[in-house]
N, C-alpha and C positions, 0 to 999 in steps of 0.2 A: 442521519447517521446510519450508513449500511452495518452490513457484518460480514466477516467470512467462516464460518465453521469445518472445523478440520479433524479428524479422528475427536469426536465428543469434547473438543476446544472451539469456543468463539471468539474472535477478536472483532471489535467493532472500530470502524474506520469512520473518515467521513466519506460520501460517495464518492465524489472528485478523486483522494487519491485509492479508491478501493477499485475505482474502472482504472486507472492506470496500471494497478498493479493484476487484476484481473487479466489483462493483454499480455503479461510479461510471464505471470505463473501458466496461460494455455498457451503459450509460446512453448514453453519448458515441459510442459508435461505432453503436449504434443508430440513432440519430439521422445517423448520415452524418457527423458535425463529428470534426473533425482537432486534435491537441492536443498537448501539451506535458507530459510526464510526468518529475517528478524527483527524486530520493531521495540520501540520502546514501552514502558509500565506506564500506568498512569500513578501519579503520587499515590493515588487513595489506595490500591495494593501492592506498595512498596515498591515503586520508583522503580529503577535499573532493566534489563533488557530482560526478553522472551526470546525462542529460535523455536522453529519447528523445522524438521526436516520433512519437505514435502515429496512421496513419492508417486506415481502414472495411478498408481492402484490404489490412492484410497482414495475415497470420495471427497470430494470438494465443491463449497455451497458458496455460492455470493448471492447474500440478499440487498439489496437498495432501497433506502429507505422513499427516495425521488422519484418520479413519474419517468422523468425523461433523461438521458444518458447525458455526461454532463461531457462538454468539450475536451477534447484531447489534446494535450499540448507534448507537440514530437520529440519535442528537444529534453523534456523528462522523463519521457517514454525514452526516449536512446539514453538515457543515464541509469534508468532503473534498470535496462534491459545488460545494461553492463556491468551493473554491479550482481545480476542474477549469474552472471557468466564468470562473475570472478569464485578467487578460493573462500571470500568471506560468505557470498550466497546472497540473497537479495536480499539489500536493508531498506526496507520501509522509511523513506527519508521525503523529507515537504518538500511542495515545490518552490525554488530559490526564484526571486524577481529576477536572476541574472537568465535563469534559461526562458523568460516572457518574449516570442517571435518576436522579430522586428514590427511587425506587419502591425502586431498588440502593443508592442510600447506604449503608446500612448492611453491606454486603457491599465489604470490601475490592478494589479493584483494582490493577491493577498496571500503571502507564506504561511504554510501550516507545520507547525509540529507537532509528530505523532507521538503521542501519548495513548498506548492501547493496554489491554489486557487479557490475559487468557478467562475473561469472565464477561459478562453480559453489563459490566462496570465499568468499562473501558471510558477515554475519553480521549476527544482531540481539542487540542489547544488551536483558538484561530488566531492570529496573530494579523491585523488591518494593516 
């Protein structure tokens, strides 16, 4: 379980979709543009959604809790990176078996949904 910490909030992810969405917020912040970032609660502090607005000039931490950076799947990476680009802002959403390469079909995945927090409580749900 990584984290990311953002003006004195941390939300803990799992690594997998924490490197995805790491590519998608230095995408955005590279660029200078200002945004909208949102993920769901974990039940244990009352359920429903968080949003940060993420701007170039505050500091931003990703920790991993893994040695080694975990595979990259492009086809979630082009979905997260277009919901970064919409008016709702990026939503921290699992990866769907439908966007699994052709190439990996055959290799079992496994969907996650994110159940985070703005506390060191967070949780992701794994779904086999």
């Amino acid at each position: 379980m990584g984290s990311l910490t953002y003006d004195r909030v941390t939300v803990d992810f799992d690594d997998r979709i924490l490197a995805h969405l790491q590519i998608v917020i230095v995408q955005k912040l590279r660029r200078g543009e200002s945004f909208l970032l949102s993920w769901r609660n974990a039940a244990e502090v009352g359920d429903g959604r968080s949003s940060a607005w993420l701007h170039p000039a505050i500091p931003l931490y990703f920790k991993f809790s893994g040695g080694q950076p975990p595979s990259i799947n492009p086809l979630w990476l082009a979905q997260l990176t277009r919901s970064a680009n919409s008016s709702q802002g990026l939503v921290a959403t699992g990866e769907d078996r439908s966007m699994v390469e052709p190439a990996h079909s055959s290799r079992p995945e496994a969907s996650f949904h994110i159940h985070a927090a703005p506390t060191s409580q967070s949780t992701v749900a794994r779904e086999g």
